[in-house]
N, C-alpha and C positions, 0 to 999 in steps of 0.2 A: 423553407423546406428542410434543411441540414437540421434546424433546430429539435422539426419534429421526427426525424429519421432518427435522432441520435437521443429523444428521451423513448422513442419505441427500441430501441436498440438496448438503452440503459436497464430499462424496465427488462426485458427479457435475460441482461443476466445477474440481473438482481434476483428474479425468479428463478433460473437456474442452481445460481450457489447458494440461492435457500436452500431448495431441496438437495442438493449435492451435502450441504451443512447438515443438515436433519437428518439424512441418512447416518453420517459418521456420528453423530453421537448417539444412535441407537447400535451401532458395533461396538464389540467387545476389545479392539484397536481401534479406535477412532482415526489416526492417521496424523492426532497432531505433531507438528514438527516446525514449532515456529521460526521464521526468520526472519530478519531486518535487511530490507533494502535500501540500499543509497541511490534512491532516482535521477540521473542526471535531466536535466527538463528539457522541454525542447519548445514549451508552451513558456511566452512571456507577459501578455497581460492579466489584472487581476483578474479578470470576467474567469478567461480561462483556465486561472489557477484554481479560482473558488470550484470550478464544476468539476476538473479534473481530481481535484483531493476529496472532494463533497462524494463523487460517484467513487470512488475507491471506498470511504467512508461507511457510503450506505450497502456495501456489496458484502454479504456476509462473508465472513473468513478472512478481509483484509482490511485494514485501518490505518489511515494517513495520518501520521505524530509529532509531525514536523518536518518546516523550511530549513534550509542552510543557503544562505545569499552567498551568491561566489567569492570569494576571497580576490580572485586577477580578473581583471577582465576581460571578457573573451569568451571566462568560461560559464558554465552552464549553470542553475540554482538547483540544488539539489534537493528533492522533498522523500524524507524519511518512512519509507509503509513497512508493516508489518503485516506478513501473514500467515495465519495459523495453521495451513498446510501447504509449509513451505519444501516436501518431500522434492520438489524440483526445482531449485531458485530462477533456473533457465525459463522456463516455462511461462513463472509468475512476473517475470521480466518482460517476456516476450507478451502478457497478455497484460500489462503497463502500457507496453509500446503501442502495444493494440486499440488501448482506449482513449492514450492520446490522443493518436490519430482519427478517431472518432472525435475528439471534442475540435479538434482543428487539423481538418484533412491537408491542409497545406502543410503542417511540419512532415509529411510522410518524403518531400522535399532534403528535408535535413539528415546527413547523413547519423547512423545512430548503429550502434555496434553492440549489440545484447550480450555477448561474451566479457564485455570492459566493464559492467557492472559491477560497482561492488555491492556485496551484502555478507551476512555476518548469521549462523544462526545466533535464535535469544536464547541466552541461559540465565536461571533466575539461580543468582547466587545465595538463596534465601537471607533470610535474617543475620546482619553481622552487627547489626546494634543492639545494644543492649537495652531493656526494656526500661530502664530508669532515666535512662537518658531519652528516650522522645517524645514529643509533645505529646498531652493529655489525648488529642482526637488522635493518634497516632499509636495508641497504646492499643493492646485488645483484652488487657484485663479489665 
């Protein structure tokens, strides 16, 4: 029953940030404002981690880009999202938290502090290599 609560769950805010996404880019300010989150996890088998990065994945406006295995132990694996309207990072943190605990309502146990997050907005430092130098596929002349 969980399994199918949480892909009718999935499904509807996949629907959602469609259309929330569709909207903005038929405004004249779209709203993007990307940023990089540093997810501390609170979900530990693969089963979990696949579905938890997979629905982040398939939700438009945010994209899971990578793990970081803990360094000490104890602590938490941290999985990398990015998303493209990051105008609130609190928010996108707090609706994180939200879908974990949708893929395994038993971490809602684990305490988790949405303010300790870290995240970073993305700035795309454009181009600092020079064109002679990078691979042929890598060229755009």
């Amino acid at each position: 029953m969980r399994y199918i609560a949480y892909a009718l769950w999935i499904i509807k805010e996949i629907i959602v940030s469609g259309i929330q996404t569709s909207a903005a880019a038929f405004k004249p300010k779209t709203g993007l404002k990307p940023v990089v989150i540093y997810y501390p996890l609170r979900l530990t088998t693969d089963w979990e981690l696949f579905w938890f990065s997979t629905s982040i994945t398939v939700t438009p406006g945010t994209m899971s880009v990578g793990l970081r295995h803990s360094a000490h132990p104890g602590e938490p694996e941290i999985l990398i999202v990015q998303a493209a309207f990051g105008e609130d990072p609190l928010d996108i943190i707090e609706g994180l938290a939200d879908m974990e605990e949708h893929v395994n309502p038993a971490v809602k146990s684990i305490p988790f502090d949405a303010q300790a997050v870290e995240w970073e907005p993305y700035i795309d430092h454009g181009d600092t290599t020079p064109e002679q130098d990078l691979p042929p596929a890598e060229r755009m002349s």
